[in-house]
Structure formats: C-alpha cells, structure tokens
Backbone as CSV, one residue per row, in Angstrom:
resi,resn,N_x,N_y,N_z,CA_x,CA_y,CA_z,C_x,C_y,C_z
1,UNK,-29.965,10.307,32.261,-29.383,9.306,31.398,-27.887,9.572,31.259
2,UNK,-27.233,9.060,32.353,-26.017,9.418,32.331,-24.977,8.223,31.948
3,UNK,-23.737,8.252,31.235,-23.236,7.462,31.126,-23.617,5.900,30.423
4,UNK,-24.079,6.875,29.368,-24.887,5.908,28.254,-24.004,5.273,27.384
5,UNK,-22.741,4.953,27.948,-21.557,4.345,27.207,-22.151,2.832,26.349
6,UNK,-21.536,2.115,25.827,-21.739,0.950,25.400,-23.057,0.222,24.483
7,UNK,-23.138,-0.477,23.660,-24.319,-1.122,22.979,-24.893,-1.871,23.416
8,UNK,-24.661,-2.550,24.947,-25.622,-3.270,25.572,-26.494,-2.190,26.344
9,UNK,-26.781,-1.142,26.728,-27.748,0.235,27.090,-28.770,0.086,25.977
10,UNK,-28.229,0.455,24.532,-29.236,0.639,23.560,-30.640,-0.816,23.322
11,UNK,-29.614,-1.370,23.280,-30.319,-2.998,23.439,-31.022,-3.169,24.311
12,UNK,-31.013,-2.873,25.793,-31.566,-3.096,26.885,-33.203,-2.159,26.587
13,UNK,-32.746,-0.805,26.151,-33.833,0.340,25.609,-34.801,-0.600,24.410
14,UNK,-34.212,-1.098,23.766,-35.157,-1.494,22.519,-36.135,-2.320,23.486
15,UNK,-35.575,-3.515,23.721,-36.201,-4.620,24.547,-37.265,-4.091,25.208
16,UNK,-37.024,-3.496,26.140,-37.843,-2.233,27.013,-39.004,-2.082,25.914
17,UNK,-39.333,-1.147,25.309,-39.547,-0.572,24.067,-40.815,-1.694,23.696
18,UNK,-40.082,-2.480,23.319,-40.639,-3.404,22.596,-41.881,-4.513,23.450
19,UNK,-41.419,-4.387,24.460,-42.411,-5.262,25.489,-43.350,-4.076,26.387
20,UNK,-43.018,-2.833,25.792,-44.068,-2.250,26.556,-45.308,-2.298,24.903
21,UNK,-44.799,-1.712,23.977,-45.807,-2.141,22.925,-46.060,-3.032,22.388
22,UNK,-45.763,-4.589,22.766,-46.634,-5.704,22.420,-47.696,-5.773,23.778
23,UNK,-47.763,-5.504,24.535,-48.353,-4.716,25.917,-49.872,-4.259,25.671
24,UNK,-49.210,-2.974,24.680,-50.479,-1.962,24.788,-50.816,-2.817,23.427
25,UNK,-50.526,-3.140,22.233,-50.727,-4.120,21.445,-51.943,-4.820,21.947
26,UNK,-51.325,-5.867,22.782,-52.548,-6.695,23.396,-53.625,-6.056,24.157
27,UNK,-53.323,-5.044,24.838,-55.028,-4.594,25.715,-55.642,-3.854,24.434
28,UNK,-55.073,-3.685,23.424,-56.017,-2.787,22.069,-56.956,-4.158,21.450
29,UNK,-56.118,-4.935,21.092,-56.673,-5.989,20.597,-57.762,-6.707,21.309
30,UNK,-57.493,-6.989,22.511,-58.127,-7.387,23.726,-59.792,-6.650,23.767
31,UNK,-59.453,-5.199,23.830,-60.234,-4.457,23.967,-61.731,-4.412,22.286
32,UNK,-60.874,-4.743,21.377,-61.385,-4.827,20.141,-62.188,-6.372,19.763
33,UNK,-61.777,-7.053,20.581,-62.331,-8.350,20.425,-61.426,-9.170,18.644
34,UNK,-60.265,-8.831,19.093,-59.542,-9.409,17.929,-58.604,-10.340,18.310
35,UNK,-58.626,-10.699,19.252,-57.517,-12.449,19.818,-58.351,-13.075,20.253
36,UNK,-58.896,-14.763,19.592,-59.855,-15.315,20.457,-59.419,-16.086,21.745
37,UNK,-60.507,-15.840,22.747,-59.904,-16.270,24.041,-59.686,-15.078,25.161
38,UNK,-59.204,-13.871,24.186,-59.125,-12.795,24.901,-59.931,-11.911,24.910
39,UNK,-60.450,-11.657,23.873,-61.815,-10.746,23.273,-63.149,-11.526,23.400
40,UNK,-63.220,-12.336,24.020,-64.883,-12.797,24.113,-64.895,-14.656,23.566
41,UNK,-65.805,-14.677,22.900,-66.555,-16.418,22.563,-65.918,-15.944,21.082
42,UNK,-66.511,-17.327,20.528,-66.037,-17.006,18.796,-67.752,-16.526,18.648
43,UNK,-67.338,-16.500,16.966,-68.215,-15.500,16.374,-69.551,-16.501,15.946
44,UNK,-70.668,-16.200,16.262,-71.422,-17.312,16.587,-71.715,-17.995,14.682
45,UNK,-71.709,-17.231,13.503,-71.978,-17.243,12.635,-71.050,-18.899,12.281
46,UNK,-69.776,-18.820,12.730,-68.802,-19.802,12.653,-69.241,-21.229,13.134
47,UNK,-69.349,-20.568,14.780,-69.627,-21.489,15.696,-71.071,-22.510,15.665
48,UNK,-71.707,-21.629,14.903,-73.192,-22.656,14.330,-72.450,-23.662,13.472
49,UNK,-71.807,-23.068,12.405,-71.696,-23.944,11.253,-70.770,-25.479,11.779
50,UNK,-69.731,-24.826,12.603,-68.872,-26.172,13.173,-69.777,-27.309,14.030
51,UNK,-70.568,-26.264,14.970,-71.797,-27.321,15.864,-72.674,-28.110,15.110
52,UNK,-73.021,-27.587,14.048,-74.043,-28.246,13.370,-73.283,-29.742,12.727
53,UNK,-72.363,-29.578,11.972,-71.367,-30.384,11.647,-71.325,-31.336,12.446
54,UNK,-70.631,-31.077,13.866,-70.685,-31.763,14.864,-71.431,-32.946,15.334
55,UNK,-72.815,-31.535,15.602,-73.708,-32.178,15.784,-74.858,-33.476,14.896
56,UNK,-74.384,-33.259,13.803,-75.022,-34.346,12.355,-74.281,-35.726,12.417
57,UNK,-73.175,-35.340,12.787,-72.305,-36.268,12.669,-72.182,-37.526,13.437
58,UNK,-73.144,-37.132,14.671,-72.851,-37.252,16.241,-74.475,-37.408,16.898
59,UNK,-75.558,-38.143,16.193,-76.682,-38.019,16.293,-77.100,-38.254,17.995
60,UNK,-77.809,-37.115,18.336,-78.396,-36.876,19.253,-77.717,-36.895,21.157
61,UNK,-76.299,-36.233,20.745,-75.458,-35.869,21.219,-75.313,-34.092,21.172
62,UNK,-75.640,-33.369,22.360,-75.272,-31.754,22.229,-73.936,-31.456,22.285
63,UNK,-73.942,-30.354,20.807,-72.651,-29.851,20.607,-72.596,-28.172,21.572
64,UNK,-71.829,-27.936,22.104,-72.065,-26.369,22.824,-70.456,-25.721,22.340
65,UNK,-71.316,-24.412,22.317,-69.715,-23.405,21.986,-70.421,-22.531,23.033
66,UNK,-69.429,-21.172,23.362,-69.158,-20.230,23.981,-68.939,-18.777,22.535
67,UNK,-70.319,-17.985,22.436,-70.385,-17.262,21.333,-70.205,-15.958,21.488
68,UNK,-69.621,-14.942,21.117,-69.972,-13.169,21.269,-71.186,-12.574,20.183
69,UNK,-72.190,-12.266,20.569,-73.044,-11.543,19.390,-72.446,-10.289,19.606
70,UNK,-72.935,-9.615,18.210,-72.473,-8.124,17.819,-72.930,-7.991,16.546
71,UNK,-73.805,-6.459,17.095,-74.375,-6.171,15.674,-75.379,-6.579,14.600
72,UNK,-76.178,-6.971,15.279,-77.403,-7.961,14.984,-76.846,-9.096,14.324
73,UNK,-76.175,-10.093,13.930,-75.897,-11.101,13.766,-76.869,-11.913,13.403
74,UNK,-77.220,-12.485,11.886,-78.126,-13.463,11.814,-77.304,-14.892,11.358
75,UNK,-77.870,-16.268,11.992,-77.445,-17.629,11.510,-78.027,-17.833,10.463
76,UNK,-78.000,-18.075,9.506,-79.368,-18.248,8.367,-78.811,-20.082,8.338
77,UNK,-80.141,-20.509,8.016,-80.475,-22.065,7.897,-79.531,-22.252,6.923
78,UNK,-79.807,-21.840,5.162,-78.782,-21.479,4.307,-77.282,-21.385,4.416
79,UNK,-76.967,-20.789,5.291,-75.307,-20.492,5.105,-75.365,-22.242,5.975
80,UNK,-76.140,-22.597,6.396,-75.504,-23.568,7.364,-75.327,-24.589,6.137
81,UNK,-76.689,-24.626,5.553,-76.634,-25.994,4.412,-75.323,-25.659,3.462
82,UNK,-74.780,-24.585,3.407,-74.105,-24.638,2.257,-72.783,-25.005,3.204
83,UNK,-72.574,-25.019,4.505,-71.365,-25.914,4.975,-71.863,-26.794,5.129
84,UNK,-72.763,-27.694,5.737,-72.735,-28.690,6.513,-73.267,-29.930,5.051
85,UNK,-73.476,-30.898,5.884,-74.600,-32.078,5.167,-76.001,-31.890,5.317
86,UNK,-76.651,-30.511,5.491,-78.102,-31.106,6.244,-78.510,-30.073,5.348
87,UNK,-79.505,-29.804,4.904,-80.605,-29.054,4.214,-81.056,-28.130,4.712
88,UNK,-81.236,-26.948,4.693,-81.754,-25.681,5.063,-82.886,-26.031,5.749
89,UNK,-84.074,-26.833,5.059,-85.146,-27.099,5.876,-85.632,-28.046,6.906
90,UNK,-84.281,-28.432,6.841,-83.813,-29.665,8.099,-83.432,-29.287,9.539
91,UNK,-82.775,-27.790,9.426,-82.484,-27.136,10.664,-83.424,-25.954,10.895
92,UNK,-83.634,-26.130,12.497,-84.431,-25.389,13.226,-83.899,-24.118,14.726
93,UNK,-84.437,-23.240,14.742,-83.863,-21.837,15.533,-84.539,-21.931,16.894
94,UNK,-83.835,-21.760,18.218,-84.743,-22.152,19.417,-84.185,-21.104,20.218
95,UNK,-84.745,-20.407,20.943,-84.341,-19.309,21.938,-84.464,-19.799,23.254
96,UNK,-83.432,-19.951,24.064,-84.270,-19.956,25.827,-85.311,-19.514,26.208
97,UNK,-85.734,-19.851,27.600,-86.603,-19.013,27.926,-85.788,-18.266,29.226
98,UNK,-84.840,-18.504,29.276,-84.213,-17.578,30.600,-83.401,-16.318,29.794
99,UNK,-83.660,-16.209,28.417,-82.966,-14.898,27.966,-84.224,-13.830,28.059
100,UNK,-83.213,-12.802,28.203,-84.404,-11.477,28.430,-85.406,-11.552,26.791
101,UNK,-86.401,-10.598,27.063,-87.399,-10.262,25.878,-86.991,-9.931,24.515
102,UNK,-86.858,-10.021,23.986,-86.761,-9.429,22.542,-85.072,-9.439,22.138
103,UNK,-83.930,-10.032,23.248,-83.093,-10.004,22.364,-83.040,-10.903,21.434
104,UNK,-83.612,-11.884,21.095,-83.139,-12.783,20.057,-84.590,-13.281,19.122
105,UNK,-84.777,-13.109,18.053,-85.448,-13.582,16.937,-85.534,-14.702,16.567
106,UNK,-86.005,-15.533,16.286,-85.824,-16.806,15.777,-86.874,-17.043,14.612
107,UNK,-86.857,-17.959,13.379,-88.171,-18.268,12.313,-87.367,-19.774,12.170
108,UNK,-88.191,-20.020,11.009,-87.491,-21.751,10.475,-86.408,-21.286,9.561
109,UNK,-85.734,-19.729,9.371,-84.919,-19.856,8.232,-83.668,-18.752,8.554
110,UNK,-84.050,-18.733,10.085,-82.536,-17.834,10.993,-83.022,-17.646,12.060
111,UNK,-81.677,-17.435,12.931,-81.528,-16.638,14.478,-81.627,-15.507,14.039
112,UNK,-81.535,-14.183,14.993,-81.105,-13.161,15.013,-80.865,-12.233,15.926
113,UNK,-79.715,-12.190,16.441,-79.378,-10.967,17.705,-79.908,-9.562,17.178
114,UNK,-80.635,-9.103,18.233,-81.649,-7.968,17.376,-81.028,-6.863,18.279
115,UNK,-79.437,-6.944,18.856,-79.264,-5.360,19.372,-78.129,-5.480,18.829
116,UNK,-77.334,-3.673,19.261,-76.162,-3.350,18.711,-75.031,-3.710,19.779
117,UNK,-75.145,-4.322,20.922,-74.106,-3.856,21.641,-73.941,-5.669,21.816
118,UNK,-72.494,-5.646,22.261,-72.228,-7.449,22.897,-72.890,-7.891,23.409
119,UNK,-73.105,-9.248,23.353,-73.638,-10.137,24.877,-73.140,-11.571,24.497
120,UNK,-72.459,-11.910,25.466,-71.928,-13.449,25.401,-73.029,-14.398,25.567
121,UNK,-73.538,-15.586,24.899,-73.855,-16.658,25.172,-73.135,-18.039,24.534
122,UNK,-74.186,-18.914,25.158,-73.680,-20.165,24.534,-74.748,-20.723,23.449
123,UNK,-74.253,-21.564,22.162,-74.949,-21.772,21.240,-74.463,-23.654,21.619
124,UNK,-75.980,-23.826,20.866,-76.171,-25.237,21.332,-76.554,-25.761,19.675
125,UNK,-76.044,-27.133,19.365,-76.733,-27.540,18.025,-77.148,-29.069,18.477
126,UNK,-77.937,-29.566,18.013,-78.193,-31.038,18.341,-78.783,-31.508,17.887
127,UNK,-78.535,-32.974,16.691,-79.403,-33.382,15.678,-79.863,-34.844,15.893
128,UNK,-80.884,-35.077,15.578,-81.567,-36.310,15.686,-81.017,-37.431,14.294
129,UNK,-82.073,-38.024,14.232,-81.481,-39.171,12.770,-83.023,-38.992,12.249
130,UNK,-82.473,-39.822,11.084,-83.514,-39.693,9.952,-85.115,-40.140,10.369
131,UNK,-85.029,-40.551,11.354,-86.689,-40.846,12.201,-87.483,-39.396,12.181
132,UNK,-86.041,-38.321,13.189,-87.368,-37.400,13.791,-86.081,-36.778,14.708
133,UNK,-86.471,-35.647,15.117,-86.000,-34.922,16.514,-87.020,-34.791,17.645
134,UNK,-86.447,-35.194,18.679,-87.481,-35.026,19.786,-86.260,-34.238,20.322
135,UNK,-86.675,-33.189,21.413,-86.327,-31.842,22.403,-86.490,-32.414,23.943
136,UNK,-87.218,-33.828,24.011,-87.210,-33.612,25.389,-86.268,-34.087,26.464
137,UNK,-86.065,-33.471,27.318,-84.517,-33.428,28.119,-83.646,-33.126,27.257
138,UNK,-83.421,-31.958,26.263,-82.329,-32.056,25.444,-82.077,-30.191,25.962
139,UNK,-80.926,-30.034,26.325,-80.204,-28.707,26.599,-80.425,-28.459,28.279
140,UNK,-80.254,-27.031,28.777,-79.955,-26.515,29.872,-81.441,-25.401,30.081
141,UNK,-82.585,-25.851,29.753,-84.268,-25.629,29.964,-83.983,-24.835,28.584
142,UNK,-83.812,-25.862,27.624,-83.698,-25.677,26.258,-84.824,-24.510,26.206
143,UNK,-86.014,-24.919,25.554,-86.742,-23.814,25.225,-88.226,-24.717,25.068
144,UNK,-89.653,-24.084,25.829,-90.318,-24.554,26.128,-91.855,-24.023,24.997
145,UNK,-91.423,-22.902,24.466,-91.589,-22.031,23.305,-91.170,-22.262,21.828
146,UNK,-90.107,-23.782,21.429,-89.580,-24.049,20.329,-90.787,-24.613,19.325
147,UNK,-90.858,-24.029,18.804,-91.733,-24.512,16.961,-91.089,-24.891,15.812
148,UNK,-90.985,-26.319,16.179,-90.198,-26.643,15.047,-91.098,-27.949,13.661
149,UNK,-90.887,-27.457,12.740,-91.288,-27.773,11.179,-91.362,-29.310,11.351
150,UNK,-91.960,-29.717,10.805,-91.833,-31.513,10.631,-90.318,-31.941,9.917
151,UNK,-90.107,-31.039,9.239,-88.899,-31.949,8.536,-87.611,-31.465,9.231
152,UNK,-87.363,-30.855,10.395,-86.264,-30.636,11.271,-85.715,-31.499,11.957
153,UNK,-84.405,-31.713,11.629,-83.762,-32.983,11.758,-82.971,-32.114,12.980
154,UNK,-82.185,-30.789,12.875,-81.369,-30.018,13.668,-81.805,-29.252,14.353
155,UNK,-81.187,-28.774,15.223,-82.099,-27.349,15.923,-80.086,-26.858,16.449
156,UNK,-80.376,-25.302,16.256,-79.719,-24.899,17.053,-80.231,-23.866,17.668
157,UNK,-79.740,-23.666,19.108,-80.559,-23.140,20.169,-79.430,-22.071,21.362
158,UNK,-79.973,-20.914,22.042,-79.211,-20.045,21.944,-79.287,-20.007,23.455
159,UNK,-78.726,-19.843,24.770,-78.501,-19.721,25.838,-77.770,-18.644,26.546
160,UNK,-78.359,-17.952,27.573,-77.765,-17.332,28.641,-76.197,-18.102,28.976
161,UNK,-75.168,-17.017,28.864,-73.723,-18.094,29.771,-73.424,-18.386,30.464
C-alpha cells in the first residue's frame, strides 16, 4: 500500500468495503431464508390466508402460491376465518397423492407439515359458491383421498413443486 496519498484512495477503500459486505449480507440472509424470492416460497401460514381470500372471491377459479414449510407448520381453518370471509367450517385440508408418506397431516380443522427440516411446495385454495364444492378436475391430481365435510365451501390443498 504504497503511496496512499489523497482522499479519493480512502473512498475508493470504503466503497470496496462496503460492497463486499452487502455481499456476504445477502448470501447470510439468502442462506437464512430472510429475503423473499431469495430464501425459498413465502411462508405458507400467509400464503393460505391470501389464497383463500382470493380464492372466495373468485368462485371456482384456483388460486396457487409457491410455499417453504419449516418446522411443523400448521394452517388452522380458524386463523383462516379470522382473515378471510368464510367460516372455519367452510374450509377444508387436502394432501396430494404424489407427496411422500407422512409428510403432511390434514383433519377438517388444519394442515400440518409434520417434519423439522424445509421442503418447498405449492399451496392451492379453491372455493365453490353457496350450492356446494365439487373437486372434480380441480388442481394438478388434486387428491383422490380428500374427505371433505358437507358444509365445505373451500379446500386448500398442498402439492409437490
């Protein structure tokens, strides 16, 4: 470092400096799943509540997101009614059948990612009208295994990505 005369050197150093740690900044964050877009899907807990919305709004039209589970993650019917317009016992939980065994739980009153580690899928919501929901031709081999309640107007349903 020779001939470190002048204040355009120091300046040049900061700059430097500074773009190597917004850098490592981003692969930490990246790595943490804390910038969306960069870290994975959104957080499916969210991504139900907006689909469902969506999907009510928008009768018998599929809403799809791109989700990260982590950490067993449950949707509860509940948190949905308390965003959306639809009634807890109006929405219904559907698993693929192309996801492996036992990762995902489903009842009439939540999902549930039942491991500790990531796995990306896609979450599907799709609501009928005040008649009835019918499932057939509805998703990407929606789920052939779905049990859903008489008074289920919604279903949201969970997919391989």
């Amino acid at each position: 470092m020779y001939n470190e005369k002048g204040q355009a050197f120091s300046v040049f150093n900061l700059l430097i400096a500074a773009v190597v740690s917004l850098a490592i900044l981003g692969l930490l964050m990246s790595i943490m799943g804390g910038i969306g877009g960069i870290g994975g899907g959104t957080a499916p807990d969210k991504a139900a509540k907006n689909l469902i919305e969506d999907a009510f709004n928008s009768d018998f039209q599929e809403q799809y997101d791109d989700v990260t589970f982590t950490d067993k993650i449950k949707i509860r019917a509940v948190a949905l009614e308390a965003s959306s317009s639809i009634l807890a016992e109006e929405v219904g939980f559907c698993i693929s059948d192309e996801l492996p065994e036992g990762l995902f739980e489903a009842n009439d009153s939540y999902l549930e990612y039942t491991k500790d580690t990531k796995y990306d899928a896609k979450l599907m919501a799709y609501c009928g009208n005040s008649d009835g929901l019918s499932l057939d031709g509805v998703g990407e081999d929606l789920i052939s295994s779905c049990d859903l309640g008489e008074n289920v107007r919604c279903v949201i349903g969970v997919f391989r990505k």
